[in-house]
N, C-alpha and C positions, 0 to 999 in steps of 0.2 A: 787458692786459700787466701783469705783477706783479714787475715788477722797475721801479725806480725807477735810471730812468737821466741825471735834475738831482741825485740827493741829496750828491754832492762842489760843486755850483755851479758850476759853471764856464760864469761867463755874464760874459760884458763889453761891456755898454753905450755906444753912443755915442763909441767908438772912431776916432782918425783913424791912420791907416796910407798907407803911401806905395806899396806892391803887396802881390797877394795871398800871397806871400810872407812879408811883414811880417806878416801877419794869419793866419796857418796857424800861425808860428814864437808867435805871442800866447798860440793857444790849446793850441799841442803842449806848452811850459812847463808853463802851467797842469798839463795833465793830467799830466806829468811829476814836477814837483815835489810834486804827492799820491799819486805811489805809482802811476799809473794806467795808465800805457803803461810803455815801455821807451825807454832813452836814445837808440834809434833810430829812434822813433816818427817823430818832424819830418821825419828825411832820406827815411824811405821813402814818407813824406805825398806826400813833394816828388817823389819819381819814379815814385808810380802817376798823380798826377796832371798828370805831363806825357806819359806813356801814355795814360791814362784819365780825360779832364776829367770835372771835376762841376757846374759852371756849369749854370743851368739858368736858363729866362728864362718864367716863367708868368703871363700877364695881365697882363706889365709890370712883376712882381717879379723879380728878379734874385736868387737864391740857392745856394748852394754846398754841394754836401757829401762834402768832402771824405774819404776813409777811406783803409785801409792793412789787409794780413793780421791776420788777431788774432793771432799769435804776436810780436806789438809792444804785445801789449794783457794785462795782470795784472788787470784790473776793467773791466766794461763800463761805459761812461758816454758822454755826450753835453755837447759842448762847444757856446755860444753866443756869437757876435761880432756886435753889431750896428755897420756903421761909420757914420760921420758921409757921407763921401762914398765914392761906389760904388768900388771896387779891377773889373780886370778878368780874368775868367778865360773859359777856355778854354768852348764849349760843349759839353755831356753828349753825347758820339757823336763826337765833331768832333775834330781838329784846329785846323782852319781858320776856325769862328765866336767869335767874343767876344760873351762876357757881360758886363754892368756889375752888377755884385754888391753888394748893402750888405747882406746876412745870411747869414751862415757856421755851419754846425750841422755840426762835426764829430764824425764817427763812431767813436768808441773802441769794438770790441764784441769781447768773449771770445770769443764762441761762434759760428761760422760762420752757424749759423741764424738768428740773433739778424740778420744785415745784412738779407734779404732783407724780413725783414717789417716791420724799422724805416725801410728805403727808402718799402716801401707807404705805410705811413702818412705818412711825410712827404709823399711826394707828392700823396697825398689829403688834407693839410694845405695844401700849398701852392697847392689848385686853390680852396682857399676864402676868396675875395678878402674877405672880412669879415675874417677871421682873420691876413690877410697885412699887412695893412693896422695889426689892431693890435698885430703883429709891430715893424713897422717907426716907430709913433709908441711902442714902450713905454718907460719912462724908468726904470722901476725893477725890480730884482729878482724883488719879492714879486710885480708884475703881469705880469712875463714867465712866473712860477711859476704862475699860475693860469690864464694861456692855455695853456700846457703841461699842466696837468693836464685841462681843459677839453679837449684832444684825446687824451685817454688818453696821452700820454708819458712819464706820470709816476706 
């Protein structure tokens, strides 16, 4: 991958939120306020994913990722929420299953193409319980930055 899709940062650590809500609206700002979505990024976060959850529960990780059309999107980028305690969302297929989630990588992407193969990897990120692991104890930026590039995400 040769697009660098942390290079705005948009990573926030150790986060307490009261619903997944709270925690969509954290990171849709973020990408908001640099220029990077569009002012209706958040509200149409909020209604694919109560169409199309993105909850996902892998080896006991709970992870989210959230996305929207890219015509809400001016710059492809990748947002990061790690919470303090799990928020719950909906399960990937489901309506009906809950997730307990404490990391959120939401998907800002320009280019249609660009979702299908950033999903892959995630998901081939997410099945590697070493790396999930030091997902969810990282504490700082720089080290979140070099797990991230350690899986080609960056």
């Amino acid at each position: 991958m040769n697009k660098v899709f942390f290079d705005e940062r948009i990573i926030v650590l150790n986060q307490e939120v009261s619903n997944r809500e709270e925690g969509l609206e954290i990171l849709s700002l973020l990408l908001q306020e640099k220029g990077l979505v569009t002012a209706d990024f958040y509200e149409n976060i909020l209604k694919r994913e109560s169409v199309y959850p993105t909850g996902l529960s892998i080896n006991g990780y709970g992870v989210a990722i959230p996305h929207t059309d890219s015509e809400f999107v001016n710059k492809s980028q990748l947002g990061f929420l790690k919470l303090n305690k799990p928020v719950i969302f909906n399960e990937m297929g489901t309506l009906d299953n809950e997730v307990e989630v404490n990391m959120i990588f939401m998907l800002a992407l320009k280019e249609a193409h660009e979702q299908l193969s950033m999903l892959q990897q995630l998901i081939t990120m997410f099945q590697n319980e070493q790396v999930m692991e030091s997902l969810l104890n990282v504490v700082e930026e720089e080290e979140f930055l070099l797990i991230m590039k350690q899986q080609i995400l960056i």
